[in-house]
Biopython code that builds the backbone (N, CA, C, O; Angstrom):
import numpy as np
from Bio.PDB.StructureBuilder import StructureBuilder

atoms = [
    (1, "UNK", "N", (4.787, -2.943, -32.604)),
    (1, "UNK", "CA", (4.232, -3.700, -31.513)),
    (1, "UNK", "C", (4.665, -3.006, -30.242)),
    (1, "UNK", "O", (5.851, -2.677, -30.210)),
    (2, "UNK", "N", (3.836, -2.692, -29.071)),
    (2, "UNK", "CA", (2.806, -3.208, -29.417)),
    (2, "UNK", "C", (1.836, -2.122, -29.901)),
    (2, "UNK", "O", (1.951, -0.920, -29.659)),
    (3, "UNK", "N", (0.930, -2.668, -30.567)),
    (3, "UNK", "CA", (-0.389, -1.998, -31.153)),
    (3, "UNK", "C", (-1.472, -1.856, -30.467)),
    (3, "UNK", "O", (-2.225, -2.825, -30.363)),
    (4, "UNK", "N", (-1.879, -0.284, -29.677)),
    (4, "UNK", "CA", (-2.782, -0.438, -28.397)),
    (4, "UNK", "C", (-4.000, 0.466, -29.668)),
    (4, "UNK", "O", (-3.841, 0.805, -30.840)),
    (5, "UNK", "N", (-5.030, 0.575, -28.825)),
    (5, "UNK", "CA", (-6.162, 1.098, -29.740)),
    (5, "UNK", "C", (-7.010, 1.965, -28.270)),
    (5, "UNK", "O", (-6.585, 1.731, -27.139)),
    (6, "UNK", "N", (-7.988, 2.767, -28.443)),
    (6, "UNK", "CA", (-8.458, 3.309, -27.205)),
    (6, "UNK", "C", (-9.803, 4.003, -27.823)),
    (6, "UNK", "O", (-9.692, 5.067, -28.432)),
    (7, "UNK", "N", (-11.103, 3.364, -27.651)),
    (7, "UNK", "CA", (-12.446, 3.394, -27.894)),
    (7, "UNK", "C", (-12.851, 4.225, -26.842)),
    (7, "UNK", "O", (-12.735, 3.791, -25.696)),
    (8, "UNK", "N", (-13.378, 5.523, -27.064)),
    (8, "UNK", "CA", (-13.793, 6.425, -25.784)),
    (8, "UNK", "C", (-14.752, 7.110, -26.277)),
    (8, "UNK", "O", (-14.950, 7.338, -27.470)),
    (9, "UNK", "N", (-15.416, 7.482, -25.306)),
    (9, "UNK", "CA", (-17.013, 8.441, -25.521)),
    (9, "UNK", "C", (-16.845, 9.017, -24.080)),
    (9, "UNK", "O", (-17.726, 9.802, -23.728)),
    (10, "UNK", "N", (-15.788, 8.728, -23.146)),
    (10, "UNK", "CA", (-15.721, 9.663, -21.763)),
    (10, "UNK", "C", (-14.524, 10.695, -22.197)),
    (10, "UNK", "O", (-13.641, 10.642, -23.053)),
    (11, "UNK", "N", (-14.908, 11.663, -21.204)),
    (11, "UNK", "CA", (-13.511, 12.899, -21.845)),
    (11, "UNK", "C", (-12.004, 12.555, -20.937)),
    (11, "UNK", "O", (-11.821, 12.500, -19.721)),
    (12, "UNK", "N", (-11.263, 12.404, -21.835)),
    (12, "UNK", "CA", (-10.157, 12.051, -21.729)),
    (12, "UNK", "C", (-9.016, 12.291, -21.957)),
    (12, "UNK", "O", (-8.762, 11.989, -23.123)),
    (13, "UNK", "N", (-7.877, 12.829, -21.253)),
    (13, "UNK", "CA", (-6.863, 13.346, -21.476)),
    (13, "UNK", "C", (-5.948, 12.242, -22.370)),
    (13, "UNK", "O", (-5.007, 11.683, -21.806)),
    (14, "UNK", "N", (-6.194, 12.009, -23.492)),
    (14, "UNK", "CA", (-5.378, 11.254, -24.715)),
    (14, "UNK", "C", (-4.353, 11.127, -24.263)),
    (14, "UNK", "O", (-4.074, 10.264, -23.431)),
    (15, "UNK", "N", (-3.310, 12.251, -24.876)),
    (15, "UNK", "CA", (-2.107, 12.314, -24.677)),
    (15, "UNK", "C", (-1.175, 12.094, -23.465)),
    (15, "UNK", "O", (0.024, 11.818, -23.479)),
    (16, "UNK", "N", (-2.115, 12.308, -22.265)),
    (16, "UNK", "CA", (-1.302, 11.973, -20.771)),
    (16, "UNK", "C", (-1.558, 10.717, -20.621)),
    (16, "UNK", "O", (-0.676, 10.161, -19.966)),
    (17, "UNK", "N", (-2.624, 9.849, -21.042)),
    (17, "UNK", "CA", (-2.773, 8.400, -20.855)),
    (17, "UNK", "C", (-1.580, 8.110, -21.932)),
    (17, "UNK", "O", (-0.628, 7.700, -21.269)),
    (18, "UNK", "N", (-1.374, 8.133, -22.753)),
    (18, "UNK", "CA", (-0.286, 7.404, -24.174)),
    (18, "UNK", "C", (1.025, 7.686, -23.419)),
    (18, "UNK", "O", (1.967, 6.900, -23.315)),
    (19, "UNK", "N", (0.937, 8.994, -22.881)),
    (19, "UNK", "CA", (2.347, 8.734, -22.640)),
    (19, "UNK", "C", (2.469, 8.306, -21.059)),
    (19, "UNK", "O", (3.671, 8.277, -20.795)),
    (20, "UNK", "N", (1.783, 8.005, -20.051)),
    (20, "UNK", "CA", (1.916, 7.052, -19.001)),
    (20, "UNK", "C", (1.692, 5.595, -19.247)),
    (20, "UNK", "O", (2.478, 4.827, -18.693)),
    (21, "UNK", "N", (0.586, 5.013, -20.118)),
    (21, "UNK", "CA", (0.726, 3.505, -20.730)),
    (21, "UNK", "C", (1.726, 3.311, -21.090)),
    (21, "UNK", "O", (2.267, 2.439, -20.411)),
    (22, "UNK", "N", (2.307, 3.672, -21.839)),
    (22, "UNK", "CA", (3.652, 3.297, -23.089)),
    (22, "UNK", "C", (4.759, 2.638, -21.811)),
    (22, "UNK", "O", (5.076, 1.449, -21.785)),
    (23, "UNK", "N", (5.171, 3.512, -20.954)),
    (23, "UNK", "CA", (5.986, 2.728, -19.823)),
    (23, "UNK", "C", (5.549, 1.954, -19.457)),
    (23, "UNK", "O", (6.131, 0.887, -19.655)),
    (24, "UNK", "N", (4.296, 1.921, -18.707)),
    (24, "UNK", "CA", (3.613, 0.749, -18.117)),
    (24, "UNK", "C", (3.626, -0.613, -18.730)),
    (24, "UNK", "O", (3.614, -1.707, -18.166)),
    (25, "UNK", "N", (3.659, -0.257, -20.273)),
    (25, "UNK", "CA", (3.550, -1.379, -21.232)),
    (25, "UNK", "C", (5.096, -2.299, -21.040)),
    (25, "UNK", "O", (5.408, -3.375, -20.528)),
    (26, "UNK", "N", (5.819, -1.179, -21.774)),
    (26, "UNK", "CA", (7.155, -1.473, -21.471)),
    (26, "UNK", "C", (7.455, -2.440, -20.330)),
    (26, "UNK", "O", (7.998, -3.544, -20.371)),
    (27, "UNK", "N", (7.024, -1.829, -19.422)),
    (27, "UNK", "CA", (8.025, -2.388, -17.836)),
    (27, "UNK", "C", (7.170, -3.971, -17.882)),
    (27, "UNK", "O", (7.863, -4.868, -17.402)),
    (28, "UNK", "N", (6.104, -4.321, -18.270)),
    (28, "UNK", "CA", (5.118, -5.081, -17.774)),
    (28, "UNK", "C", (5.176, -5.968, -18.857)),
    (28, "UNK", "O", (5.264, -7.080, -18.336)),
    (29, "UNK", "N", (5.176, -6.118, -20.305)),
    (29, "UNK", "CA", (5.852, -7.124, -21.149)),
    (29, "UNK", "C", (6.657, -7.243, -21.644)),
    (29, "UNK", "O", (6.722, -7.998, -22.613)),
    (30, "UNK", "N", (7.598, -6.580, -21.223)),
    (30, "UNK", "CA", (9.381, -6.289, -21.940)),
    (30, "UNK", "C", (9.534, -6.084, -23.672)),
    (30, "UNK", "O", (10.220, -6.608, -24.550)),
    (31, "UNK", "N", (8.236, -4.761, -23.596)),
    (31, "UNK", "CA", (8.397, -4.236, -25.359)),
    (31, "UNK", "C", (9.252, -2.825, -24.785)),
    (31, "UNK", "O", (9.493, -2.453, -23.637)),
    (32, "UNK", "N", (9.521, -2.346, -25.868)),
    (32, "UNK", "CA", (10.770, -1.231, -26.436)),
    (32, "UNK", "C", (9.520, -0.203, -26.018)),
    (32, "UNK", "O", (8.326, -0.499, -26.061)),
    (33, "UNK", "N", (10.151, 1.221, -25.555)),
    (33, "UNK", "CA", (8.959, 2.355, -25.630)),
    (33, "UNK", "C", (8.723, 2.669, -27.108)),
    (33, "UNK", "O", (7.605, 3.008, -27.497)),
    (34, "UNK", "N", (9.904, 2.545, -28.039)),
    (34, "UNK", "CA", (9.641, 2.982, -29.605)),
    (34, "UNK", "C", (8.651, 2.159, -30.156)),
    (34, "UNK", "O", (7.985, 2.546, -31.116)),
    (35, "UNK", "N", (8.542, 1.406, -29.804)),
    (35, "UNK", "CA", (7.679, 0.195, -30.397)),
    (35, "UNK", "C", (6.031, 0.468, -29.953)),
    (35, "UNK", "O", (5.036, 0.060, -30.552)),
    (36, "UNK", "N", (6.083, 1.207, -28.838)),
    (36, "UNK", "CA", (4.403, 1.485, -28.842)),
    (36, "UNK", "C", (3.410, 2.588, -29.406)),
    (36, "UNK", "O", (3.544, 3.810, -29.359)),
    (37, "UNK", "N", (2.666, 2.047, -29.801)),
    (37, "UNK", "CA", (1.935, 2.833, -30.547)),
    (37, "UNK", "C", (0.275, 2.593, -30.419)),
    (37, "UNK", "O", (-0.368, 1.547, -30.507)),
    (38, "UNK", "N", (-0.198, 4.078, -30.161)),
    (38, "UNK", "CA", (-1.564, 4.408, -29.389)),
    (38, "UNK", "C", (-2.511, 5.276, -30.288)),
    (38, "UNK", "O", (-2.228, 6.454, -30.507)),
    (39, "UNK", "N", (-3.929, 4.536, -30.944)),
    (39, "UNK", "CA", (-4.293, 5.390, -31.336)),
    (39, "UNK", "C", (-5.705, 5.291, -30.992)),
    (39, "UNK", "O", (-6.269, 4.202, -30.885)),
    (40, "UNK", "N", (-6.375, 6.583, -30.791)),
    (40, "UNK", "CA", (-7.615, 6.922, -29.910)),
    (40, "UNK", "C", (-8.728, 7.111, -31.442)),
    (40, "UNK", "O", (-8.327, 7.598, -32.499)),
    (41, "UNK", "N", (-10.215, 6.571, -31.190)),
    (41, "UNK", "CA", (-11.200, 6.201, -31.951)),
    (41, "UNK", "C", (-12.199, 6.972, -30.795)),
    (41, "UNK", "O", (-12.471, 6.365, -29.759)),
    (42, "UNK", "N", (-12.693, 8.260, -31.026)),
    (42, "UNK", "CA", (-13.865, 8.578, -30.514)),
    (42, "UNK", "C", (-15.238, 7.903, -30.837)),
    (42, "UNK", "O", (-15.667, 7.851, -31.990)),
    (43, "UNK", "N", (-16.042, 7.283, -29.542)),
    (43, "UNK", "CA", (-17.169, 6.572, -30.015)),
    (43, "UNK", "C", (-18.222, 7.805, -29.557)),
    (43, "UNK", "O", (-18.117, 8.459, -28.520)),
    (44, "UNK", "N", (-19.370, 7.974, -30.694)),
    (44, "UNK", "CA", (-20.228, 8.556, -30.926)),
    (44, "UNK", "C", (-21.107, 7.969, -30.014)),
    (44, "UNK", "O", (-21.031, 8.158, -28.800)),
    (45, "UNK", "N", (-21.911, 7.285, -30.541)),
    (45, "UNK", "CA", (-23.080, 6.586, -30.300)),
    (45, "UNK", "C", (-22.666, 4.887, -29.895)),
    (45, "UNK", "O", (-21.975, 4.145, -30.594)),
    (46, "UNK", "N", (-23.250, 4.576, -28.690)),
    (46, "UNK", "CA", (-23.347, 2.969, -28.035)),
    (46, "UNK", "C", (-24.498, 3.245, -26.903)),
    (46, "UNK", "O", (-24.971, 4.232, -26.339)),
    (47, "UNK", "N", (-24.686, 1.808, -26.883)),
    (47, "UNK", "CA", (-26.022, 1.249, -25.917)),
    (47, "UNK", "C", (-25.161, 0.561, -24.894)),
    (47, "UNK", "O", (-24.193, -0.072, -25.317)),
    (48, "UNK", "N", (-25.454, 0.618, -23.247)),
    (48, "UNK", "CA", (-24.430, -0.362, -22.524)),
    (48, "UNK", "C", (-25.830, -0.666, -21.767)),
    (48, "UNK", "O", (-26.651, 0.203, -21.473)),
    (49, "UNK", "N", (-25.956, -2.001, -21.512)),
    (49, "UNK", "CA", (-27.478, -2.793, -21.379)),
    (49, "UNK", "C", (-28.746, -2.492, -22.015)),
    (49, "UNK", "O", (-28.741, -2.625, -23.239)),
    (50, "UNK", "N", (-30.020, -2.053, -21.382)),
    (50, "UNK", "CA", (-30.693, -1.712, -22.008)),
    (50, "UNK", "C", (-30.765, -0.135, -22.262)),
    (50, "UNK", "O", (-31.867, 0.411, -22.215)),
    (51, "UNK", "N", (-29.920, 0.411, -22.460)),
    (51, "UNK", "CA", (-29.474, 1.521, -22.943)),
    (51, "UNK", "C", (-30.589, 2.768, -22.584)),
    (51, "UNK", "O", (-31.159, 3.400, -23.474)),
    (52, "UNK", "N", (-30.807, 3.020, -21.066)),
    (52, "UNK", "CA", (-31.597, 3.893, -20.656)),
    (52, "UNK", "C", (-30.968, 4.930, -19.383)),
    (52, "UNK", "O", (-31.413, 5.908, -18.782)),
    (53, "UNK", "N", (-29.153, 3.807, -19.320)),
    (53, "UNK", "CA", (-28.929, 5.419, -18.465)),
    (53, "UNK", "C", (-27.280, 5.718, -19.778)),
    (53, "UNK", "O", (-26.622, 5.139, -20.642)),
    (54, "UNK", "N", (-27.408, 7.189, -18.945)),
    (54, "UNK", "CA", (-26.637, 8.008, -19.900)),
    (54, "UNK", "C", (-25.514, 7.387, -19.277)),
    (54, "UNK", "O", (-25.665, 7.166, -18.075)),
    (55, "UNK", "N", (-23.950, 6.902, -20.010)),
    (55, "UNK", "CA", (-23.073, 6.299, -18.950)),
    (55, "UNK", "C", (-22.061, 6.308, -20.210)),
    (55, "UNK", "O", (-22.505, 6.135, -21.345)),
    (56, "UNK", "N", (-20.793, 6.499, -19.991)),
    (56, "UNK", "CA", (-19.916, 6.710, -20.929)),
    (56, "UNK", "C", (-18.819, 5.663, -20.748)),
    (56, "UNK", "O", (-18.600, 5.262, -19.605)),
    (57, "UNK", "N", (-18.098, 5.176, -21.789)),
    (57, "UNK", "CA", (-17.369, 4.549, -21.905)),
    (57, "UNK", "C", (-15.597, 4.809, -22.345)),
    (57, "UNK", "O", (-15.050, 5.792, -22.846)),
    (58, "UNK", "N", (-15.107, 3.634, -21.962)),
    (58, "UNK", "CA", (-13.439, 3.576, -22.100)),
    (58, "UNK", "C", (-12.895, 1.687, -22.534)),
    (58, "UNK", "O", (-13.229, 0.753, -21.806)),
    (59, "UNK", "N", (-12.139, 1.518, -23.676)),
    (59, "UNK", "CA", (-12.267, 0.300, -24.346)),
    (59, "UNK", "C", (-10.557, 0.399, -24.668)),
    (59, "UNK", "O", (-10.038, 1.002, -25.608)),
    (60, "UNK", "N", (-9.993, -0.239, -23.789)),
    (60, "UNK", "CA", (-8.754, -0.117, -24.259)),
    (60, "UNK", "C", (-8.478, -1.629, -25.095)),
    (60, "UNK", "O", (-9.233, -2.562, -24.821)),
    (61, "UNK", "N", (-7.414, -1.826, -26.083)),
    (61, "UNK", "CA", (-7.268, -2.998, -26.941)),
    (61, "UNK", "C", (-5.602, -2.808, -26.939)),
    (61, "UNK", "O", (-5.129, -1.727, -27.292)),
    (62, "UNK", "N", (-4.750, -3.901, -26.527)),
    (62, "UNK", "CA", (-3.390, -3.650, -27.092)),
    (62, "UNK", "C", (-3.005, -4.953, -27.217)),
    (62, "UNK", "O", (-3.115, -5.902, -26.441)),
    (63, "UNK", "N", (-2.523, -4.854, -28.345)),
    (63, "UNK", "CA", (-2.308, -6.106, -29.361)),
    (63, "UNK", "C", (-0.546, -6.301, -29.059)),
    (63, "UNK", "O", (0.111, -5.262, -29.003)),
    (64, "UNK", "N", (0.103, -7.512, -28.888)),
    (64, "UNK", "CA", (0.907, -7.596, -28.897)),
    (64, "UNK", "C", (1.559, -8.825, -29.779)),
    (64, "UNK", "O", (0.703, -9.439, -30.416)),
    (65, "UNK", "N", (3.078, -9.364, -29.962)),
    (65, "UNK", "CA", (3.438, -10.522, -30.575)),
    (65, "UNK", "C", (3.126, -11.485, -29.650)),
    (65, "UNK", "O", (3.194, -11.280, -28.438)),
    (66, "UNK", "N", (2.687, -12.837, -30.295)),
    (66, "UNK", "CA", (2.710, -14.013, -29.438)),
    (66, "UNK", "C", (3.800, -14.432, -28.341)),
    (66, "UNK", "O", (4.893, -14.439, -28.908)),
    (67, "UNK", "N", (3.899, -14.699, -27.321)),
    (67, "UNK", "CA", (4.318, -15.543, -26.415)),
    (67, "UNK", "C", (4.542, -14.847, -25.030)),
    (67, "UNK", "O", (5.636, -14.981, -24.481)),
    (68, "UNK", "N", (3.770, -14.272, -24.573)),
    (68, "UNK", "CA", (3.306, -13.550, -23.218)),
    (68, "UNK", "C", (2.478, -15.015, -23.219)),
    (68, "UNK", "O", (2.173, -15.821, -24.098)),
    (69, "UNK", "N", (2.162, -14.882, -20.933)),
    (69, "UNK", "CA", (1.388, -15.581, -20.575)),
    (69, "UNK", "C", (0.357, -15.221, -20.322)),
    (69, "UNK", "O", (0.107, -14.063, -19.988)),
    (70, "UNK", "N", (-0.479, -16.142, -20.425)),
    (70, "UNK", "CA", (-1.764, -15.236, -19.476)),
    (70, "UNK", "C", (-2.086, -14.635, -18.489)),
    (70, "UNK", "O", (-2.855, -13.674, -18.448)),
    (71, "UNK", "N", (-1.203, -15.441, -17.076)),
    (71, "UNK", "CA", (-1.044, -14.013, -16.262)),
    (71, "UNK", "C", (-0.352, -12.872, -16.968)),
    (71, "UNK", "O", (-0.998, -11.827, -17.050)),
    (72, "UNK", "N", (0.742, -12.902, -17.441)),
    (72, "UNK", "CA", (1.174, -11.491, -17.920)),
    (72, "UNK", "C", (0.448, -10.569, -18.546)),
    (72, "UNK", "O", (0.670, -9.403, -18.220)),
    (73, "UNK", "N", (-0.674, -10.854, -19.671)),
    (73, "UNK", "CA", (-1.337, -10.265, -20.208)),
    (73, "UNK", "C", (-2.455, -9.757, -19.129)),
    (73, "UNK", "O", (-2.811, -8.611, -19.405)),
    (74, "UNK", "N", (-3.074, -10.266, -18.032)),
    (74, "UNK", "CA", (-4.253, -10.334, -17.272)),
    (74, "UNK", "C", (-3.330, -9.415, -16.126)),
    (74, "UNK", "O", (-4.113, -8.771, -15.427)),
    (75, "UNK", "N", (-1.956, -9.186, -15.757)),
    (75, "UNK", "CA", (-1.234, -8.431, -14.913)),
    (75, "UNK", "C", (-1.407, -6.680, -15.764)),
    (75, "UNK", "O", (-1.607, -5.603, -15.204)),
    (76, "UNK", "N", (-1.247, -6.950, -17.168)),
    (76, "UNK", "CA", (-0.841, -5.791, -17.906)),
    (76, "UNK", "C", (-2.497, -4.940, -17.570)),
    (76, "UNK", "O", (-2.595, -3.765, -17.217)),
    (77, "UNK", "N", (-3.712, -5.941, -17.804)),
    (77, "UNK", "CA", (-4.654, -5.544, -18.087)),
    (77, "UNK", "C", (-5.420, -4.695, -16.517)),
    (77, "UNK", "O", (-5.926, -3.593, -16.303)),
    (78, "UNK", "N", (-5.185, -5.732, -15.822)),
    (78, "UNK", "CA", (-5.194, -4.626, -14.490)),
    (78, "UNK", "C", (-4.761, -3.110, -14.288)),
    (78, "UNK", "O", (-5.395, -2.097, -13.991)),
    (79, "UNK", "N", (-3.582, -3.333, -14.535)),
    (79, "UNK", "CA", (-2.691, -2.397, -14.507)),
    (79, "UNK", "C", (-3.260, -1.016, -15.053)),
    (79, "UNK", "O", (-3.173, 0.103, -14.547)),
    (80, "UNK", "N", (-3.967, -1.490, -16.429)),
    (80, "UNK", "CA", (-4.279, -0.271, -17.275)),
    (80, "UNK", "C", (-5.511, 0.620, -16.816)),
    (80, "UNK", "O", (-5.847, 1.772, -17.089)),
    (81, "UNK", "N", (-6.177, -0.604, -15.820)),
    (81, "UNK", "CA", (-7.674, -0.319, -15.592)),
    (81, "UNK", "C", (-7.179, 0.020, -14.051)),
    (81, "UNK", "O", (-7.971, -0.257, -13.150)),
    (82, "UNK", "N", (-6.246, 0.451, -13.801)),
    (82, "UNK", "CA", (-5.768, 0.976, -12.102)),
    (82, "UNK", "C", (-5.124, 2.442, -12.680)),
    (82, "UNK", "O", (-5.105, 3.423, -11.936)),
    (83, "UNK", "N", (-4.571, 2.512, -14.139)),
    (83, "UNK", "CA", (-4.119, 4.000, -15.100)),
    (83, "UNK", "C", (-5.067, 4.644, -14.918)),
    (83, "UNK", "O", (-5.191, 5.505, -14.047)),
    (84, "UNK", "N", (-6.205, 4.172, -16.057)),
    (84, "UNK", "CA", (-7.014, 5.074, -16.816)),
    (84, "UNK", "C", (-7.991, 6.072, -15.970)),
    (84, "UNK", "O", (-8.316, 7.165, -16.433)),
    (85, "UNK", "N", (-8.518, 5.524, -14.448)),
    (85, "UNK", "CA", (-9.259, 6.988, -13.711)),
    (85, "UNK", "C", (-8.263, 8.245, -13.660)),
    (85, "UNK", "O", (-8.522, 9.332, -13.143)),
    (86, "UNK", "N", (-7.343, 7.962, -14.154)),
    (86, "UNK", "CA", (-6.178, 9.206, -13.465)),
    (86, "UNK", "C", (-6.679, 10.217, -14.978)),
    (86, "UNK", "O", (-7.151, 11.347, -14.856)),
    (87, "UNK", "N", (-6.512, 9.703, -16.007)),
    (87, "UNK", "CA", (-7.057, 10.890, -16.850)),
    (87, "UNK", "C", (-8.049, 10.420, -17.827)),
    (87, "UNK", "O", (-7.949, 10.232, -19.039)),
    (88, "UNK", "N", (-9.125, 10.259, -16.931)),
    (88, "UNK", "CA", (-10.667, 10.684, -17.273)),
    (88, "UNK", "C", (-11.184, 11.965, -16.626)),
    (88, "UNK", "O", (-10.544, 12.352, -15.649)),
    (89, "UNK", "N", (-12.196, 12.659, -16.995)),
    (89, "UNK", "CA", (-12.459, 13.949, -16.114)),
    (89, "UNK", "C", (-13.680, 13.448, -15.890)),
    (89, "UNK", "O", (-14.217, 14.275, -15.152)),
    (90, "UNK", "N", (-14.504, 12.490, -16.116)),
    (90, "UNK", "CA", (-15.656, 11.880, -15.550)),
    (90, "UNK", "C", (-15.469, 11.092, -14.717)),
    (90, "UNK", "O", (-14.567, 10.352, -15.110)),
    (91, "UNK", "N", (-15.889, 10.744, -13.533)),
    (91, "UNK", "CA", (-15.426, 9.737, -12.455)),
    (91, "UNK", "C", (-17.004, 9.004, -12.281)),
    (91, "UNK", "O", (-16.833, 8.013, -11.572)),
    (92, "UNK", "N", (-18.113, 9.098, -12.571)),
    (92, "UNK", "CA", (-19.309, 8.460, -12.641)),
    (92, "UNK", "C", (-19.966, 8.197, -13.822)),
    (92, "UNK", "O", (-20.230, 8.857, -14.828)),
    (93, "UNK", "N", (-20.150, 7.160, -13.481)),
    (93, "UNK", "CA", (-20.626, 6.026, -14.986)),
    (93, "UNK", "C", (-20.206, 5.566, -15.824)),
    (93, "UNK", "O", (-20.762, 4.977, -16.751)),
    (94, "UNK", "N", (-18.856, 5.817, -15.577)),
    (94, "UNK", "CA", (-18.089, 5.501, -16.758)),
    (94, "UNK", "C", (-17.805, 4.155, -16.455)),
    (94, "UNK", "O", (-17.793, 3.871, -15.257)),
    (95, "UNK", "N", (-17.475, 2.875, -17.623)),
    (95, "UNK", "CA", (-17.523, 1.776, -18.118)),
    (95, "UNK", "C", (-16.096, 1.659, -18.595)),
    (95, "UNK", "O", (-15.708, 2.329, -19.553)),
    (96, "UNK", "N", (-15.163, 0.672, -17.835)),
    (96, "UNK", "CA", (-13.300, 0.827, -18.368)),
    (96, "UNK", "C", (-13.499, -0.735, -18.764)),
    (96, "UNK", "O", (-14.383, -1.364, -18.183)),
    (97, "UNK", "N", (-12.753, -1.325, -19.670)),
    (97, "UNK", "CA", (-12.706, -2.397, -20.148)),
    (97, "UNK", "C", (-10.871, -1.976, -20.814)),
    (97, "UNK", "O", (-10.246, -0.944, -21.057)),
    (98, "UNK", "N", (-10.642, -3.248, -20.872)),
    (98, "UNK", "CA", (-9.320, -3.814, -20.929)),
    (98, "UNK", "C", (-8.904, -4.942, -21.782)),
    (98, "UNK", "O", (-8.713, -5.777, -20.898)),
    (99, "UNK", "N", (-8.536, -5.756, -23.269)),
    (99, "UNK", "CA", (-8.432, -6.357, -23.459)),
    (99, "UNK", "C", (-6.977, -6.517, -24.362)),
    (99, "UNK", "O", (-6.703, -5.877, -25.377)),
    (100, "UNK", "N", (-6.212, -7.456, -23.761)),
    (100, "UNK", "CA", (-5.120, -7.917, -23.958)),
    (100, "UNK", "C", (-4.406, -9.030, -24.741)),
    (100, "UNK", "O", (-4.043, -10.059, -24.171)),
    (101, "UNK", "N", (-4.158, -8.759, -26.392)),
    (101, "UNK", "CA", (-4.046, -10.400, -26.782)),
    (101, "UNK", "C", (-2.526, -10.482, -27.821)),
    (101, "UNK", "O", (-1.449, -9.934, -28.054)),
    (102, "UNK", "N", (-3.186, -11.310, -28.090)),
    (102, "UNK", "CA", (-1.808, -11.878, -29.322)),
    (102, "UNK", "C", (-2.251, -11.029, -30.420)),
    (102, "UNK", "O", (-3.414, -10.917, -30.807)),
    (103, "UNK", "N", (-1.198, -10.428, -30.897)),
    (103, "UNK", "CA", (-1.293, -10.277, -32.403)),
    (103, "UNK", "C", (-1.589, -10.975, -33.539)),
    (103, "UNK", "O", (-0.840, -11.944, -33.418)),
    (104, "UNK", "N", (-2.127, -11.112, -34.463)),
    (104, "UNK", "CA", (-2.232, -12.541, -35.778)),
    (104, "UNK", "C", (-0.831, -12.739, -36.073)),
    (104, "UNK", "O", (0.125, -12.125, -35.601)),
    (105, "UNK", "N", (-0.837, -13.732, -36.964)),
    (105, "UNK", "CA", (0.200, -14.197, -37.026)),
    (105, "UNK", "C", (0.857, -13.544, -38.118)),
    (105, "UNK", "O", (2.036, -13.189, -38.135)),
    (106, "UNK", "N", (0.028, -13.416, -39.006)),
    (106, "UNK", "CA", (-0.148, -12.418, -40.311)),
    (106, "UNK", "C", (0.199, -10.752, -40.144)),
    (106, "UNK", "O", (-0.055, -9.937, -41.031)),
    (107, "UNK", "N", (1.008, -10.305, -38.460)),
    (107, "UNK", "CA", (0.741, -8.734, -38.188)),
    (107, "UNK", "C", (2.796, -8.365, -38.829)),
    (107, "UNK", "O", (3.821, -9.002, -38.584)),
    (108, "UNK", "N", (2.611, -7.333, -39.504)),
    (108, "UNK", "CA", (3.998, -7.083, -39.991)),
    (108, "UNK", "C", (4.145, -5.934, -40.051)),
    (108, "UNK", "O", (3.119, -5.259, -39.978)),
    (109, "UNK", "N", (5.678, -5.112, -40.233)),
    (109, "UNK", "CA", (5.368, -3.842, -39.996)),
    (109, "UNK", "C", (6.757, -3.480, -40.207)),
    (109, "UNK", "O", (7.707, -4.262, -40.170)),
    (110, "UNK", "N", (6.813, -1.912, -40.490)),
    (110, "UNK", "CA", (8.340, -1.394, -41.047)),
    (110, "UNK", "C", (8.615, -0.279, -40.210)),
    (110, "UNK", "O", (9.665, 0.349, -40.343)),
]
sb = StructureBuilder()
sb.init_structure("model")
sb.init_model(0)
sb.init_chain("A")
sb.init_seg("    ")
for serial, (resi, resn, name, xyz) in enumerate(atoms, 1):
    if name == "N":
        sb.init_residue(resn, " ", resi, " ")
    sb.init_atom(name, np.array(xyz, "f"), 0.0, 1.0, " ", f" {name:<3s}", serial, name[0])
structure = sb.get_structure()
């Protein structure tokens, strides 16, 4: 925990975002830096409205244990979406989304 995920079809410096989030994460819900963990899902193919302009996307997901607030989570989520222009190399059209939640209850790990 926490468990971040990163859906992209814009070009993106991976590795300099993982390792500037991971603090950010840290400082902003009081998780461990060992504890974070980032893994990037290149998206091929998506439609964003009626899917007639060319426009690329960024989908960040980080899952955490229950009992953050909702501002805290909605502070974290800003935060990430004030990160992520720093390493994109596209600065037009691109689409940043941010979503911040509880882990299931069912999430376990060694």
């Amino acid at each position: 925990m926490p468990q971040i995920t990163v859906d992209y079809s814009a070009p993106l410096d991976r590795r300099g975002f993982a390792r500037a989030l991971h603090p950010l994460v840290v400082e902003t819900v009081d998780a461990s830096l060992g504890a974070c963990k980032t893994r990037f899902r290149e998206v091929e193919e998506f439609v964003v409205g009626g899917g007639a302009e060319e426009e690329v996307l960024v989908h960040v997901e980080i899952g955490l244990l229950a009992g953050r607030t909702d501002e805290v989570k909605a502070r974290l989520a800003e935060a990430v979406l004030d990160l992520l222009p720093g390493y994109l190399k596209a600065a037009e059209g691109v689409r940043l989304s941010v979503e911040v939640r509880d882990l299931d209850g069912s999430y376990r790990k060694r």
